[in-house]
N, C-alpha and C positions, 0 to 999 in steps of 0.2 A: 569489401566489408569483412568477409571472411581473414584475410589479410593483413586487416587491420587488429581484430580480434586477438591475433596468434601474436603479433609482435608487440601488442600492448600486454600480454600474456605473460611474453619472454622477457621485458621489462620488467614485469611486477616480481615474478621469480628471483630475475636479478637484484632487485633492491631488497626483498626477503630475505634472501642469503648473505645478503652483505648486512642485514641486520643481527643477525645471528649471528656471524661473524665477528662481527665488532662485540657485542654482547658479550661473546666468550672471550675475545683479549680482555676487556673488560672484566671478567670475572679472573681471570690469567694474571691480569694486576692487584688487583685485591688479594686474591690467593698470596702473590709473593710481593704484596706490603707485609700481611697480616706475618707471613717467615720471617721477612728480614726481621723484623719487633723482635719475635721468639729466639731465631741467633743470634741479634744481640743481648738481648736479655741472658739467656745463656754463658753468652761469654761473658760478658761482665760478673755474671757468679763464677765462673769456673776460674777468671783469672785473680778475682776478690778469693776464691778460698785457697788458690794456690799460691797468691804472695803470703797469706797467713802461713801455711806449712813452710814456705822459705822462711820465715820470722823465726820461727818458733825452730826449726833447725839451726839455722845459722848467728840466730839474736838469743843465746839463752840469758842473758842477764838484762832481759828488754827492759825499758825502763820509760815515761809520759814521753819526755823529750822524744826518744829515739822513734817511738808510735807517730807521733806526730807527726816528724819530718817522713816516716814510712810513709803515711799516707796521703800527707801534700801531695806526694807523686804519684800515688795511686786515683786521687782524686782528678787530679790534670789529664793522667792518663783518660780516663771513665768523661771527664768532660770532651774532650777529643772523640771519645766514641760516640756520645751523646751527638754531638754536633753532626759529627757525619752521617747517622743515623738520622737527624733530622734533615740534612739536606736529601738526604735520599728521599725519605717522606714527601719531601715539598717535589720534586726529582717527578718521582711516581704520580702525587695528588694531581699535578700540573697535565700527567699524561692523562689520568684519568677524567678531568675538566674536558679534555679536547675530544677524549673517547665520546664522554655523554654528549658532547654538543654534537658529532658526527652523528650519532642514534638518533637525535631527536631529529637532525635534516635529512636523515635519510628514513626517517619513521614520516614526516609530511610529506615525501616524495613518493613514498609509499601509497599512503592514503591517497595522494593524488591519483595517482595510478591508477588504484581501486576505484575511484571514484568514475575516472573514464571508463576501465572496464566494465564497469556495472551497467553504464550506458549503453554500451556499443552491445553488451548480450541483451536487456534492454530490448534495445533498436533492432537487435537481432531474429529475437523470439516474436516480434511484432510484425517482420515482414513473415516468419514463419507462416503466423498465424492467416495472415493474409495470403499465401502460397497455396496452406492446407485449403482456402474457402472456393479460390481459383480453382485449384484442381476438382474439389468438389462438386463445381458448377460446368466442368469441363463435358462435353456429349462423351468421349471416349475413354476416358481417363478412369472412371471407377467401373464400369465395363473388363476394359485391360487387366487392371491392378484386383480386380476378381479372378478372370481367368489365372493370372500368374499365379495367386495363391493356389489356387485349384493344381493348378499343372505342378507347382514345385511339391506341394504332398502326394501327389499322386510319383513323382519321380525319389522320392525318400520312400516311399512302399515298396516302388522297385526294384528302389539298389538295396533293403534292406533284405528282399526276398531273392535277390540276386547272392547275398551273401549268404541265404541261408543253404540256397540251392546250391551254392561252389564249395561251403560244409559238407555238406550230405555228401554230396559226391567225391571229395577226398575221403570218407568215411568209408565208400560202398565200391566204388571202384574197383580198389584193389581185389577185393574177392572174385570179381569177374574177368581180372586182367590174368588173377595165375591160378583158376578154373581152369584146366586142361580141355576136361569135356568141353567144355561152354566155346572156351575160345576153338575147338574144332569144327563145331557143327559151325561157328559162326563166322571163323575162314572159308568152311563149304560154299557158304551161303544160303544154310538152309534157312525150308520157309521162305525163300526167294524166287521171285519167276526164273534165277540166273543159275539156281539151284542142280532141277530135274534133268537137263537134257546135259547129258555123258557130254563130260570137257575132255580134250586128248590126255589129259592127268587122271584121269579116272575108268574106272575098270568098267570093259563094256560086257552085255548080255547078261546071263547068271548073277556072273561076279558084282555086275550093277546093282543087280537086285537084291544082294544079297546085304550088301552096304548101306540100300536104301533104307531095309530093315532092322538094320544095324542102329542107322541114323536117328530112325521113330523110335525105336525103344530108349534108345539115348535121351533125346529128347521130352519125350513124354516122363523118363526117371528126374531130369532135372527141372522140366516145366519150362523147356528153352523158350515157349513162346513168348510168356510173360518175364523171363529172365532178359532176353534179348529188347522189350521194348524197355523195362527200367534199365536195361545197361544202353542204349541207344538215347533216351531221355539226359540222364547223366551226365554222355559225353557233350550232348550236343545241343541244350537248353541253354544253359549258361552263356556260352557265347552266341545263341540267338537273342538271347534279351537284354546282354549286356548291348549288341548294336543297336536291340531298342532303344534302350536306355536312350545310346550315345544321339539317336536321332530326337529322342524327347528334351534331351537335353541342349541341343541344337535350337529347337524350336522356342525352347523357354528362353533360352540367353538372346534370341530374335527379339521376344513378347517383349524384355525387358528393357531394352537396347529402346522401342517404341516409347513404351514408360518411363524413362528419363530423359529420351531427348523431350517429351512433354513439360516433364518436371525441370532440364533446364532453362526450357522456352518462357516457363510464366516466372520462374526466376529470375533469370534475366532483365525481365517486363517488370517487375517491380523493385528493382535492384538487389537482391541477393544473391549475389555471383558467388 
């Protein structure tokens, strides 16, 4: 059906086109009738007032007779133009006859056309309708097609809070990457159980202790604690939720996958393939 639809479609295009087409040859000839009239008419004054200026130069003691036989031949001349000008006329009319009768069969072929396709969408909208009542009446079917809505706005909340969070964090980042202090205590790993107990890197007895102390006033001047979980949140949110994302998004492309092989099942069943 579908099928049929689209190449009844592609016909009716085509015979549009080629009506428009033809229409404008058609205006294309009219156009240059309507010229040739004007350069002939044209020439026939321009060569009418320049046989008079040869007269009048080379006839100065013009006289009835002399006019006369001038324009016998000027006359012959002008009918010879005439004539040919109207065959052209007739030339052109004849093409134009053949133009309109192509419009007019290709203007009922048209309508033809139209006429099927009105049908076929018609026929088309009618199985819809009967699809939409199927699925309606289905036990799972508006169950599903609820959950799905549900789940894809809830996965537009998250990629847009995913986007808000990979903002901020290009925003805030940097100040914690080339914070000196910040990024030492947090190579230490202070504030960490890996922290307190002397690594062979670090100074044992006094010296320990003395660093420890170091460390707390350090810390407690910048507020490492809370500096260290928004810089830890930052780095490492983002790509937690984006894999959420990717697993909710997993799950809806499943839901949907259900929901249309539904939707082509009772399709099928009534013929709308």
């Amino acid at each position: 059906m579908v099928g049929t639809i689209v190449a009844g479609k592609s016909v009716y295009q085509t015979l549009d086109a080629s009506v428009r087409q033809t229409r404008s040859r058609l205006g294309q000839f009219d156009t240059q009738l309507k010229s040739l009239g004007e350069d002939a008419t044209e020439l026939i004054t321009q060569r009418g007032e320049t046989l008079l200026e040869l007269a009048h130069h080379y006839l100065p003691e013009i006289n009835r007779e002399t006019i006369a036989g001038t324009f016998r031949e000027i006359r012959e001349d002008l009918r010879q133009v005439l004539a040919s000008k109207q065959r052209r006329q007739q030339q052109l009319g004849q093409k134009l006859e053949g133009i309109e009768t192509d419009i007019l069969r290709q203007q009922v072929e048209l309508d033809q056309v139209t006429e099927k396709l009105d049908e076929q969408v018609a026929q088309r909208e009618k199985l819809e309708r009967v699809v939409a009542e199927r699925l309606k009446a289905d036990d799972s079917f508006p169950q599903l097609s609820d959950h799905a809505l549900q789940a894809e706005q809830k996965l537009d909340r998250n990629e847009q809070r995913i986007t808000e969070i990979e903002r901020e964090a290009d925003e805030k980042l940097p100040a914690y990457e080339q914070s000196s202090l910040f990024q030492y205590l947090h190579a230490q790993g202070y504030g960490t159980p890996g922290y307190d107990p002397p690594s062979r890197n670090r100074p044992k007895g006094r010296k320990w202790r003395i660093t420890k102390r170091l460390d707390r006033w350090v810390a407690r001047m910048i507020d490492f604690s809370r500096a260290r979980r928004s810089y830890d949140f930052l780095r490492v949110t983002p790509k937690l939720m984006q894999a959420e994302v990717e697993r909710r998004r997993t799950e809806f492309n499943a839901l949907m996958e259900q929901i249309e092989a539904i939707e082509d099942k009772i399709s099928d069943e009534v013929g709308l393939t």
